[in-house]
C-alpha positions in Angstrom: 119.1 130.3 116.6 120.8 127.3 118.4 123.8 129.4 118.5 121.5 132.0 120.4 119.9 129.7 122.4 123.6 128.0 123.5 124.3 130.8 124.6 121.3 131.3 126.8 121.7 128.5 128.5 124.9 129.2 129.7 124.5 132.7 130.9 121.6 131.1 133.2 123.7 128.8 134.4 126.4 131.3 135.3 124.2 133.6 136.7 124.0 136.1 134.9 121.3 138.7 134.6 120.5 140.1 131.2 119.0 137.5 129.1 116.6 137.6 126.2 112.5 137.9 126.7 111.6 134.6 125.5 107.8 134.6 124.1 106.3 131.7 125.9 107.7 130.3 129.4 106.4 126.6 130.2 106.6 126.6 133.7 107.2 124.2 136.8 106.5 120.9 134.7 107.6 117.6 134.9 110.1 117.9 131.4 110.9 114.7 129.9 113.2 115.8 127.1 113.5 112.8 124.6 116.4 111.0 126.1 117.0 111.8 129.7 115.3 111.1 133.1 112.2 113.8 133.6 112.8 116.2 135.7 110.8 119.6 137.2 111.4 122.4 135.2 110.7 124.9 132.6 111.1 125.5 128.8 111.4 128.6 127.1 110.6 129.4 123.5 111.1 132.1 121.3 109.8 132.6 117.8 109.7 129.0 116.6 112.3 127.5 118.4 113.3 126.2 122.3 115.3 129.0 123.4 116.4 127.4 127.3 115.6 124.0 128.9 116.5 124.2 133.2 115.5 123.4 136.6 113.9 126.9 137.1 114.6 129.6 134.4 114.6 132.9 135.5 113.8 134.4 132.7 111.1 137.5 131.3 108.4 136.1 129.0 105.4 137.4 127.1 103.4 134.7 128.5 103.5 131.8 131.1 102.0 128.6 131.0 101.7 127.2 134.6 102.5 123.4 133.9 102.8 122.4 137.5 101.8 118.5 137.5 101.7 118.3 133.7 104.3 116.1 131.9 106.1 118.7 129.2 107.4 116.5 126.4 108.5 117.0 122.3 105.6 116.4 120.1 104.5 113.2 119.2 106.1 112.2 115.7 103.7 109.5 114.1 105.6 107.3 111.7 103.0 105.3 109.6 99.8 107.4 109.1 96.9 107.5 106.0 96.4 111.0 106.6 96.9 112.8 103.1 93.5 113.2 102.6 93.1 115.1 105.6 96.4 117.2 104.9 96.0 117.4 101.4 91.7 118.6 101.3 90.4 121.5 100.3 88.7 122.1 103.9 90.7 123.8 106.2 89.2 122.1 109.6 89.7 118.9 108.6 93.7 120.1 107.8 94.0 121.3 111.4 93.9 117.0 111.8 92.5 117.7 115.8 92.7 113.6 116.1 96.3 114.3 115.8 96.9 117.6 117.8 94.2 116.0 120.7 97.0 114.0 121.6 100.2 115.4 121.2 101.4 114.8 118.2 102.8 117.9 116.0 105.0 116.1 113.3 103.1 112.7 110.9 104.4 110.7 107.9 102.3 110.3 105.0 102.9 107.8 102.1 103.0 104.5 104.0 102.5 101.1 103.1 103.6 101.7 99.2 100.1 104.3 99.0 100.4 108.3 98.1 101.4 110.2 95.3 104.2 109.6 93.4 104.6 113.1 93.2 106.0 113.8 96.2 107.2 117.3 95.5 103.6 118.5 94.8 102.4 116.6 98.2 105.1 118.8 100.4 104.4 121.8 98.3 100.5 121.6 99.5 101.2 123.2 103.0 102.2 126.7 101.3 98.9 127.1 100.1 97.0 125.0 102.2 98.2 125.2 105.7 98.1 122.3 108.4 97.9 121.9 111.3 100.6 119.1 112.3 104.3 119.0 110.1 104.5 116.3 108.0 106.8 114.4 105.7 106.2 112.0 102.9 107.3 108.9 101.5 107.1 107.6 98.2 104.7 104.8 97.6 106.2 101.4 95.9 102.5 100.3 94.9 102.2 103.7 93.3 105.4 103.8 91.4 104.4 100.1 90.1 101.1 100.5 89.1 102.5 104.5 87.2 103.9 102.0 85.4 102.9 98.3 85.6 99.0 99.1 86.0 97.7 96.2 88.2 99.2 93.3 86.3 100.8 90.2 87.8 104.1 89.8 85.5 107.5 91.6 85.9 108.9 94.6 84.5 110.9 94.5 81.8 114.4 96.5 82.2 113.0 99.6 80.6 110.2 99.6 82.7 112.2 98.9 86.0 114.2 101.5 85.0 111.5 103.6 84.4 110.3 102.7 88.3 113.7 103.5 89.6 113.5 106.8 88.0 110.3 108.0 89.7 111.5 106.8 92.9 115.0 108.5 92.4 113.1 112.2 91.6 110.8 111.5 94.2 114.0 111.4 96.7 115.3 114.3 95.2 111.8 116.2 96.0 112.0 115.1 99.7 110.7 111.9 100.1 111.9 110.3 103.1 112.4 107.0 101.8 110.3 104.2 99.7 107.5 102.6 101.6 106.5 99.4 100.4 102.8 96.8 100.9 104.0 93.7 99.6 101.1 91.9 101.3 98.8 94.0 98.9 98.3 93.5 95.3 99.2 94.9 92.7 102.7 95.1 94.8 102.5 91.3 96.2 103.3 90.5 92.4 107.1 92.3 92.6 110.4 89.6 93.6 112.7 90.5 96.0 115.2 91.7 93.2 112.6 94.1 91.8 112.2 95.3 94.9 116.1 95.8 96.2 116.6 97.8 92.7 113.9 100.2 93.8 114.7 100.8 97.1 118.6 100.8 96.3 117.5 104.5 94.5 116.1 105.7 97.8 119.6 104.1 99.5 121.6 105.8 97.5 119.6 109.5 98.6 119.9 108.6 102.7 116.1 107.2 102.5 115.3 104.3 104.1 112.9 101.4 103.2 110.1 101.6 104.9 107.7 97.9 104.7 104.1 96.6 105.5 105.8 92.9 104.8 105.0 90.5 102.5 103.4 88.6 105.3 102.5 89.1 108.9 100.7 86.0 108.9 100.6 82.9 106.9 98.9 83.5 103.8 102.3 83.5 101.9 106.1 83.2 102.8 105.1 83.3 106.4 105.8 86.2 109.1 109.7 85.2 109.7 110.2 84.6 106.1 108.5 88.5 105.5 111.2 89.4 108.1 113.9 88.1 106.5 113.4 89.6 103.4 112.4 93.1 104.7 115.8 92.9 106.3 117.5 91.3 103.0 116.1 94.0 101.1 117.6 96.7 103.2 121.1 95.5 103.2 121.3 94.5 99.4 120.1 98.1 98.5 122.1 99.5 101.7 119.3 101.4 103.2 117.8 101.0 106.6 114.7 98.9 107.6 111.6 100.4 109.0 109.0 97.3 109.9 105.6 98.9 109.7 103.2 98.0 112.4 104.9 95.0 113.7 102.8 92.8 114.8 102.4 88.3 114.7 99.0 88.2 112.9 96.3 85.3 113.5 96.6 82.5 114.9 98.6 80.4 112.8 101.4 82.9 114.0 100.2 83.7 117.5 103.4 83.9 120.0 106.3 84.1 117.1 107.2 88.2 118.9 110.4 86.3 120.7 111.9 84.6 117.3 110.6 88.0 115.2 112.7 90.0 117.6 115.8 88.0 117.5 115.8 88.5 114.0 116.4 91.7 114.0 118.4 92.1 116.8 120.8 89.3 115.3 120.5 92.1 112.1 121.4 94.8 114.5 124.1 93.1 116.0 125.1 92.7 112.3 125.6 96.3 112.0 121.9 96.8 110.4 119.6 99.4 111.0 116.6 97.9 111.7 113.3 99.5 113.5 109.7 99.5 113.8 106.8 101.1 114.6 103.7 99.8 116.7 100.3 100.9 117.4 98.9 99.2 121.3 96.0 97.5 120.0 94.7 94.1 119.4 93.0 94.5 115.9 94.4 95.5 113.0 93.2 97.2 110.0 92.7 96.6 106.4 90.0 95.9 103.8 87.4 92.9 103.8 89.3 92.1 100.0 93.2 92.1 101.1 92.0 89.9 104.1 90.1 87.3 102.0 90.8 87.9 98.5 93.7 85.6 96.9 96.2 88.0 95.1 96.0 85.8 92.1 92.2 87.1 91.8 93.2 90.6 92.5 95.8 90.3 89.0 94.3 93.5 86.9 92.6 95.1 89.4 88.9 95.6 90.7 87.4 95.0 87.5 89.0 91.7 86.8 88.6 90.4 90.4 84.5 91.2 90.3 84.3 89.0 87.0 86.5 86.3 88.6 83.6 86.3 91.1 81.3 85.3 88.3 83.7 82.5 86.9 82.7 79.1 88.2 86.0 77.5 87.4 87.5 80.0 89.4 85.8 80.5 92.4 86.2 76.7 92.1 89.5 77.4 93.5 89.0 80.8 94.6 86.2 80.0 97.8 88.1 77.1 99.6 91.3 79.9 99.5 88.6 82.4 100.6 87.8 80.0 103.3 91.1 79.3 104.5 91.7 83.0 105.1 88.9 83.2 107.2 90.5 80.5 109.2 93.8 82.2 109.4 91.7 85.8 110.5 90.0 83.7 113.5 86.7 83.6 111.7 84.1 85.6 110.8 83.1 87.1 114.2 86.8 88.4 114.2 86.4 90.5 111.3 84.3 93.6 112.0 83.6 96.2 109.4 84.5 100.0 110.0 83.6 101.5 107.3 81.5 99.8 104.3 78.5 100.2 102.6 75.0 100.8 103.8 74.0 98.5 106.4 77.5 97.0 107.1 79.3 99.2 108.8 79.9 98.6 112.9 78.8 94.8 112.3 81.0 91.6 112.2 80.9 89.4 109.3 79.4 86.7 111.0 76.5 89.3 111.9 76.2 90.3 108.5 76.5 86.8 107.0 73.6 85.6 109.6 71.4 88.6 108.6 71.7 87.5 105.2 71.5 84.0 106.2 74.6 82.8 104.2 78.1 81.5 104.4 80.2 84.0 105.6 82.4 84.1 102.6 79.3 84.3 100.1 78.3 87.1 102.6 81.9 88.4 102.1 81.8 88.5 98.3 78.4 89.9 98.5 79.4 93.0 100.1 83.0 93.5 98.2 80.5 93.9 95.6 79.1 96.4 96.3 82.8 97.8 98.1 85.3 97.2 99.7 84.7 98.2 103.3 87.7 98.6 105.6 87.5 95.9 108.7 89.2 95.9 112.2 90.6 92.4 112.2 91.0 91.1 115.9 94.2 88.9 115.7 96.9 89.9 117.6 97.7 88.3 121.5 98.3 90.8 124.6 101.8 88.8 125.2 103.0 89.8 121.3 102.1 93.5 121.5 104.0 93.3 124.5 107.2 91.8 123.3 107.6 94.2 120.7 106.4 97.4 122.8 109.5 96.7 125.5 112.2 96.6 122.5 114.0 99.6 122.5 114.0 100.0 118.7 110.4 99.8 118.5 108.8 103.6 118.2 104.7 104.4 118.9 102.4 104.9 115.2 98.8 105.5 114.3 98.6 103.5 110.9 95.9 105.8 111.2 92.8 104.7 108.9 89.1 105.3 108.5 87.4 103.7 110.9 89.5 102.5 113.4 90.3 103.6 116.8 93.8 104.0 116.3 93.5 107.0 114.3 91.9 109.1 117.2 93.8 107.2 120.3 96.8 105.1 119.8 99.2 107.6 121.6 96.8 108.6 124.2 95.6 104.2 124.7 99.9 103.5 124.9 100.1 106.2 127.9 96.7 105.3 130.0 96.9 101.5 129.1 101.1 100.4 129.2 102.5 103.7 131.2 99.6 104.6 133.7 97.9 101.4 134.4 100.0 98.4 133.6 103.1 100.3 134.1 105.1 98.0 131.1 107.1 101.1 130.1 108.1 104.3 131.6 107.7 108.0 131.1 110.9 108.4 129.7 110.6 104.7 127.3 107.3 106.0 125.9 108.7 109.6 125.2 111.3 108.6 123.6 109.7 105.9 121.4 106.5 108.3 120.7 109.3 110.9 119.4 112.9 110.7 119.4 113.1 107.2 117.7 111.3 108.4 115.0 112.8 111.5 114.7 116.1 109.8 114.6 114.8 106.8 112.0 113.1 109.5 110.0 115.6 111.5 109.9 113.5 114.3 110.8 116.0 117.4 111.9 116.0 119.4 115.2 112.4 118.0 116.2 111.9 115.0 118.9 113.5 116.5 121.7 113.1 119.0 124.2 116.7 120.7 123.2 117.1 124.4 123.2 117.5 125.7 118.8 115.1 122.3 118.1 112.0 123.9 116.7 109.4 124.2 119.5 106.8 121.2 119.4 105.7 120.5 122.5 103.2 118.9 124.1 101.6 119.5 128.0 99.9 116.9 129.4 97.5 115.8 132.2 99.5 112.3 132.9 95.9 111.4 135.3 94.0 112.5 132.7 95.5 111.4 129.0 93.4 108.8 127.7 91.8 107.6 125.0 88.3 107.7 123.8 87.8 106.1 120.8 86.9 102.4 120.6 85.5 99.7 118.3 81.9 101.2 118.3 82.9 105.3 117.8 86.2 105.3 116.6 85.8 109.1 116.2 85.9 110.8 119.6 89.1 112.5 120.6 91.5 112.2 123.3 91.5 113.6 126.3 94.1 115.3 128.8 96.4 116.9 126.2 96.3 120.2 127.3 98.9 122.8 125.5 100.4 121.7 121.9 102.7 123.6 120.5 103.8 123.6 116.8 106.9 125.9 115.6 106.3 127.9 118.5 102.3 128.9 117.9 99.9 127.7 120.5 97.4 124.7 118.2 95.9 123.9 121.4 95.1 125.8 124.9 93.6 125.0 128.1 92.6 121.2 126.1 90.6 123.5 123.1 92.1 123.9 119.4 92.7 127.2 119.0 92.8 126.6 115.1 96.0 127.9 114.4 97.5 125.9 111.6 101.1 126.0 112.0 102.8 123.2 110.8 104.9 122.6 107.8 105.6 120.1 105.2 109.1 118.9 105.5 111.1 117.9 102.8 113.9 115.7 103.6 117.4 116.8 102.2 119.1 113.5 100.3 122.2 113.0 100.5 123.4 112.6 96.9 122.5 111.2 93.4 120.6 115.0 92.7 121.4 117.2 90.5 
């Protein structure tokens, strides 16, 4: 097919007059390919690939979409997602992932932050019997691996069991895993050294993958966020991989304005010969869970169970509370900390709310409700002037880190377009195409996808560049985007006229490693 579609190209640049019918024509918009300067033109696709890319094709087609004003671009590639339990459920509309396809995005990663199976093979081998609606690809999860063989326990592996780890990570690679994602900031995966960690990642090295990190610390609750650096960036050049940072961000305000050192420290890595990148989502609150924000990982050693009776040990919320407490501090305090999704009554209130209501400290009103759960909570602790640094960095690509409950999930590309592009014009059309989809294309390596390139596989979204926005916020994180609208996914239409069609074409896609297989 790119043979084919070479050769199209060049007979309409020569002139000539017998061409093949394409099956769509996108026509007149402004096409911003990945890499270079947008320009008017049109794309043409056949079957599920870009068949010509030009000023004005003149070429037959099945059908035309007028995209006069639009902005034509690759679809979005998301790099750090939580979505498997959309792609992976039994119902087919909530596989058709519409908060992904509403704005643009046709390709996602799954397995972020050391979560999802460790059985990659049977996650990519899902689509075939339960289509999607977006492509995706998978890492495999450090935190999963570990606790497949560790449990939840605080202590080091012995060499059979590290072996043991290195195996799973080494057949995950060899099912398609795109590399090992690692949460050292979360137990039971806070507990691993750096060694343990290089001798897992080096299997995932050795197979093209790359090591993909939520750091050990984006704050100060441990080694400190340019200490985290340092040895996300250690770990990739001792097991000779390269270095995704997920969700880079400086976290509370015992870190507050550290972007500028964080970002010489990769650069001086790059400049090192390194491959270091990140991804970013544009807003001000992160996400996690009311226990990884307050909890001390000592009290999370052997899991759920252990931590709720460490709750009822005096000599250990002794020392357990003032920690709890000083977390709090580092978060900005309990009115910072708003809960997204948590049990009855919680949910869409801050902790200071919920702690007046029950007339309490706010960490007694946090242990009350871990409880009872442990509710996800937007955690409003990053400054504008941080997101900022990072977003202008030309190695730092767009991402979701979509979760329950926060806005991100519904709006981060569509907020980074109308907020950064539109309004405070910090990047440009081409910046923000090219880190919402050939960045991670290239870090992923995610073949022929992230570019607007005639025999690359034809996702492609059209856009209202007045209209793309967000919708989702703090109080209903659930509304789609608006302006997105045409998507197309290997060539089928998932979205027309700004409506799903409910076409579910995308694919799982299996990465292809480069040795250590059988």
């Amino acid at each position: 097919m790119r043979r084919l579609a070479v050769a199209v190209t060049a007979m309409l640049l020569s002139g000539a007059q017998e061409v093949p019918r394409a099956d769509i024509l996108i026509r007149g918009g402004t096409v911003a390919t990945g890499d270079a300067a947008p320009f008017t033109g049109d794309v043409a696709i056949r079957g599920d690939r870009i068949l010509a890319i030009g000023p004005r094709l003149d070429l037959p087609a099945a059908r035309v979409i007028e995209a006069k004003g639009m902005l034509v671009a690759p679809g979005f590639i998301d790099p750090h997602t939580h979505a498997e339990g959309d792609l992976l459920a039994t119902d087919a509309a909530a596989r058709l992932v519409p908060q992904f396809l509403m704005q643009g995005v046709t390709t996602v990663m799954i397995g972020n932050d050391g979560g999802g199976a460790v059985d990659v093979g049977a996650t990519l081998a899902s689509a075939a019997t339960r289509p999607v609606g977006v492509n995706y690809g998978a890492h495999v999860g450090f935190g999963a691996v570990r606790r497949a063989v560790l449990r939840d326990a605080d202590r080091a592996p012995s060499p059979a069991e590290l072996a043991r780890m290195r195996s799973l990570v080494a057949d995950a690679m060899c099912a398609g895993a795109r590399g090992l994602s690692t949460g050292l900031f979360y137990a039971p995966q806070s507990f691993a050294t750096i060694g343990e960690v290089v001798s897992v990642a080096a299997e995932a090295g050795r197979r093209g993958g790359i090591y993909d990190s939520h750091i050990r610390d984006e704050s100060s609750y441990s080694i400190g966020l340019q200490a985290a650096i340092a040895e996300a960036i250690e770990i990739g050049r001792r097991a000779s991989t390269p270095v995704n940072i997920a969700h880079i961000k400086a976290l509370g305000v015992d870190v507050e304005g550290q972007a500028g050192a964080v970002i010489a420290q990769v650069e001086a890595a790059q400049a090192a010969s390194q491959r270091v990148t990140a991804d970013q989502y544009p807003w001000d609150a992160s996400g996690t869970s009311l226990v990884a924000a307050l909890v001390p990982r000592w009290a999370q050693d052997g899991g759920r169970g252990a931590m709720l009776a460490r709750f009822d040990d005096a000599a250990a919320m002794a020392r357990m509370r003032p920690e709890m407490i000083e977390n709090l501090r580092r978060r900005g305090g309990a009115a910072k900390l708003l809960v997204t999704a948590g049990p009855e009554g919680t949910t869409g209130r801050t902790l200071a709310q919920i702690a007046a209501a029950m007339r309490s400290h706010p960490v007694d009103a946090a242990i009350a409700v871990i409880r009872r759960d442990d509710p996800a909570v937007a955690s409003f602790n990053q400054s504008e002037a941080d997101i900022a640094a990072f977003m202008v960095r030309p190695w730092v690509m767009t991402g979701s880190d979509a979760s329950t409950g926060h806005p991100r999930t519904f709006g981060s590309f569509a907020r980074k377009w109308r907020l950064y592009v539109r309004e405070r014009r910090l990047i440009d059309t081409a910046s923000f195409v090219r880190a919402s989809a050939a960045l991670a294309a290239d870090t992923l390596r995610i073949e022929g996808r992230g570019r607007l390139v005639p025999g690359h596989y034809a996702d492609i979204v059209v856009l209202d560049p007045r209209r793309y926005r967000e919708r989702a916020d703090y109080a209903q994180p659930r509304r789609l985007s608006e302006g997105v609208e045409w998507v197309l996914v290997n060539g089928r239409i998932a979205v027309a006229r700004a409506k799903l069609t409910g076409v579910a074409a995308g694919r799982a896609l299996p990465a292809k490693p480069t040795g250590g297989c059988a």
